[in-house]
C-alpha positions in Angstrom: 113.5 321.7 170.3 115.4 318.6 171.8 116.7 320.7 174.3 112.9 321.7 175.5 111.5 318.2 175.1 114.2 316.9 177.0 113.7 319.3 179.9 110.2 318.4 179.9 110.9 314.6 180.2 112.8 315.4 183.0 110.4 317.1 185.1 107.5 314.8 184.1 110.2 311.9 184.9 110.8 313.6 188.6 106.8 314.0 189.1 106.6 310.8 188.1 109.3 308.9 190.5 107.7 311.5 193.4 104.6 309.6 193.8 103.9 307.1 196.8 103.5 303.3 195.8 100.5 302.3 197.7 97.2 301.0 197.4 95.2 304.2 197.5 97.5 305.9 194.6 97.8 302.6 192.4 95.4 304.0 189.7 97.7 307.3 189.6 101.0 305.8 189.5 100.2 303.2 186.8 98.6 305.4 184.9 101.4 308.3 185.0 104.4 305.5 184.7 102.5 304.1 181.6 102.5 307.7 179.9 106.0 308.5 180.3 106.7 305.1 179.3 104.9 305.4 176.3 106.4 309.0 175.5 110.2 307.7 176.1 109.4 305.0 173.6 108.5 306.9 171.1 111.7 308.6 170.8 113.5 307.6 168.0 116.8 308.5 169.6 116.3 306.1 172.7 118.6 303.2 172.0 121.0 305.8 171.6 120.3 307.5 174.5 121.4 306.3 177.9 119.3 308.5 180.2 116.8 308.0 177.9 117.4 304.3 178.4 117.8 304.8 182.2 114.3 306.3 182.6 113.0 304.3 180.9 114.1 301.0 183.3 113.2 303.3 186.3 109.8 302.9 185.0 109.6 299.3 184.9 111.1 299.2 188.4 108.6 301.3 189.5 106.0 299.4 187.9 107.5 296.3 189.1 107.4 297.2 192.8 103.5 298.9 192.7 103.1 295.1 191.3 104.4 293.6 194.3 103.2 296.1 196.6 99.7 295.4 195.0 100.5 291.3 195.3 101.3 291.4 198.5 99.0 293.3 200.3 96.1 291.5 198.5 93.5 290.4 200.8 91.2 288.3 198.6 91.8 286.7 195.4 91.4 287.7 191.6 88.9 287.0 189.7 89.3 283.3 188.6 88.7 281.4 185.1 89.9 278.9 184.2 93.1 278.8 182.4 95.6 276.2 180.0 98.9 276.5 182.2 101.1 275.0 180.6 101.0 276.8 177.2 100.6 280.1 179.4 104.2 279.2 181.1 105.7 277.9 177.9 104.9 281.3 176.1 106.4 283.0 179.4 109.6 281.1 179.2 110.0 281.7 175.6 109.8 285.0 175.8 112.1 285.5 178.6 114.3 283.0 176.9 114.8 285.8 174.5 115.4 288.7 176.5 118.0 287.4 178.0 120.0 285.4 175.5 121.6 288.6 175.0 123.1 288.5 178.2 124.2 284.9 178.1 121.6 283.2 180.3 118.9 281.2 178.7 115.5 279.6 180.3 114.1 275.8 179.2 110.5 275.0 179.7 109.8 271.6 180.4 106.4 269.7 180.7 104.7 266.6 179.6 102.7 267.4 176.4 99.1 267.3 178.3 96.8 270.2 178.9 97.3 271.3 182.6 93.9 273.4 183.4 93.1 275.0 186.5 91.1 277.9 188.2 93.6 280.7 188.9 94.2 284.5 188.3 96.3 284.3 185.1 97.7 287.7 185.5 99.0 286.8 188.9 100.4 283.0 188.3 102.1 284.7 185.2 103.3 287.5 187.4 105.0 284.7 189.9 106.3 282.7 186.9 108.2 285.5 185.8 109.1 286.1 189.2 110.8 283.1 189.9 113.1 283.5 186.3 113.8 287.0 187.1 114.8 285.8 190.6 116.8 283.0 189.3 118.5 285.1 186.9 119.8 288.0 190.0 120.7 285.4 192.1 122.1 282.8 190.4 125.1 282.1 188.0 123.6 278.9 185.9 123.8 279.9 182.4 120.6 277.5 181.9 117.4 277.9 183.8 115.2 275.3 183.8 111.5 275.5 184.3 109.5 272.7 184.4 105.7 271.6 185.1 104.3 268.5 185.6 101.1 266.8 187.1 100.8 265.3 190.5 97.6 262.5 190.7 95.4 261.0 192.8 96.0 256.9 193.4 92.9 257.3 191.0 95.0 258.8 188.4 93.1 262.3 188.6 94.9 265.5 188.4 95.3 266.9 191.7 97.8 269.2 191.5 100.1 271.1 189.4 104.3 271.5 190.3 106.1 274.3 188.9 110.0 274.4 189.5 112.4 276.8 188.6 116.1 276.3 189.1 120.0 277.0 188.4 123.1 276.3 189.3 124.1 278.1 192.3 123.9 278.7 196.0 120.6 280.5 197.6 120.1 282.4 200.8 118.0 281.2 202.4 118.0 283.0 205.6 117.9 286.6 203.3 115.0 284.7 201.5 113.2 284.6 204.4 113.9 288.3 205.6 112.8 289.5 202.6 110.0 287.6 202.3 108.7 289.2 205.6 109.0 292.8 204.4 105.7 294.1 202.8 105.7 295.0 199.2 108.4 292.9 198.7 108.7 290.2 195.4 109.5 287.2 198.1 105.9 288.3 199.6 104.1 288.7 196.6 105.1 285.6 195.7 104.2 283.9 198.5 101.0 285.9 199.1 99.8 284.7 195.2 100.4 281.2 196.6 98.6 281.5 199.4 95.2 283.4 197.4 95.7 280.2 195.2 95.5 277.7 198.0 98.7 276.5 197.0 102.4 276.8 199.1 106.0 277.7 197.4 109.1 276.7 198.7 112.8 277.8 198.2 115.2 274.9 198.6 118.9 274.2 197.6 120.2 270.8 196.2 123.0 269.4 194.2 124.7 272.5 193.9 120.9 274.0 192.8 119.0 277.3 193.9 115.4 276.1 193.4 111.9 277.4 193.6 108.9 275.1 193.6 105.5 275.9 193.8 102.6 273.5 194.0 98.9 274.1 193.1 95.8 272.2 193.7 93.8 271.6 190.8 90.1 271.8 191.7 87.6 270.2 188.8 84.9 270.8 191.0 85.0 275.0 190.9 83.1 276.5 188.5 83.5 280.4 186.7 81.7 282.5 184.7 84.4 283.9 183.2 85.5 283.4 179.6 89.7 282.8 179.9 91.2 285.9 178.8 92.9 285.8 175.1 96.1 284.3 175.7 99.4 286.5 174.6 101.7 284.5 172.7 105.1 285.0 173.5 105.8 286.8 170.0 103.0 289.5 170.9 104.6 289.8 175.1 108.1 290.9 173.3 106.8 293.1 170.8 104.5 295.1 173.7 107.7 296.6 175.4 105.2 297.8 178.6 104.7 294.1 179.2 104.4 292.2 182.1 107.4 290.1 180.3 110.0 293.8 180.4 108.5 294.8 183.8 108.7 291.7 185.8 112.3 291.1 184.0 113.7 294.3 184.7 115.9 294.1 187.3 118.0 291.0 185.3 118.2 292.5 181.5 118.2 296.4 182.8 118.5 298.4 179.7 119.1 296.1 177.6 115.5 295.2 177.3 114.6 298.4 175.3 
């Protein structure tokens, strides 16, 4: 019976990794990826398993670059509501602050204890925060990563915009940064195309012996949605959902060690 069910995983697993990543198949791919992720999960023998455990982080890297294929091709924006950022970071950061613990890194959110709202695409400025750790977490060998957030006014004292950085001790290459960040489908150009769709810019810089990332938004009080937010996932309910955006944008730093 094992024997059969395994031999089924692996043709399902080779139809699976077969399909294109593109725009006209996205609906396809997701959906196929999330069933045999769902399926491999449900084994009780997968954290004893390694090509168990290997399929299953093929899965999220497959996931991972349909997200940034999706990101980076995008020609007009999200759908928009307005959205708490700094309680949807600090859940983000928590979260990945436990995944990878385990391997000896750990992230620190840091903001001033105000409400920082702002019309965006929560999905996506999640997708970038995550991003930025898992990028920092490749290319870096800082055992701390620091995120912070803070509020940049107007001489009036109004919000105007909202900084996010993300950094590490470590060096950055810069001129591969840029490469990549010119190759469609890419995370470099998702990232930068998420900035963009926000009206916002995102810069990689090195200083003090630092790789960091800093993006800025505007804040817009004027812009109006009729959309309700979305219901917020804490950071306890993004770990204990192993399909994620937490497990897929993190998968190329944890591996499979984020079963």
């Amino acid at each position: 019976m094992n024997i059969l069910l395994s031999t089924d995983l692996d043709a399902q697993f080779r139809r699976v990794m077969d399909l294109d990543v593109s725009l006209q198949g996205e609906e396809e791919l997701r959906g196929a990826l999330q069933s045999l992720m769902a399926e491999l999960l449900a084994r009780q023998d997968l954290r004893q398993n390694v090509k168990l455990q290997s399929m299953l982080l093929a899965c999220r890297l497959r996931l991972r670059a349909l997200q940034n294929f999706i990101l980076s091709g995008r020609s007009e924006p999200a759908a928009h509501c307005r959205c708490e950022l700094r309680s949807l970071a600090e859940d983000l950061c928590r979260a990945s602050d436990l995944l990878l613990r385990p391997l000896g890194r750990f992230v620190r959110f840091d903001a001033p204890e105000e409400r920082i709202e702002a019309m965006c695409a929560p999905r996506d400025i999640s997708w970038l925060i995550l991003e930025l750790i898992c990028n920092a977490a490749r290319h870096t060998r800082g055992e701390e990563i620091a995120v912070g957030m803070v509020l940049k006014r107007t001489r009036r004292g109004h919000p105007a915009a909202c900084v996010l950085t993300v950094e590490s001790a470590g060096g950055i290459d810069l001129e591969g940064l840029h490469a990549c960040a010119a190759r469609p489908g890419s995370g470099s150009a998702a990232l930068l195309r998420t900035a963009w769709l926000h009206h916002g810019a995102l810069l990689w810089l090195a200083r003090e012996g630092k790789s960091v990332a800093a993006f800025r938004m505007p804040l817009d009080r004027t812009q109006r949605s009729d959309l309700a937010p979305p219901q917020a996932e804490d950071f306890v309910e993004l770990l204990s959902d192993p399909c994620s955006q937490v497990y897929v944008a993190l998968a190329q730093a944890v591996g499979a060690a984020g079963v």
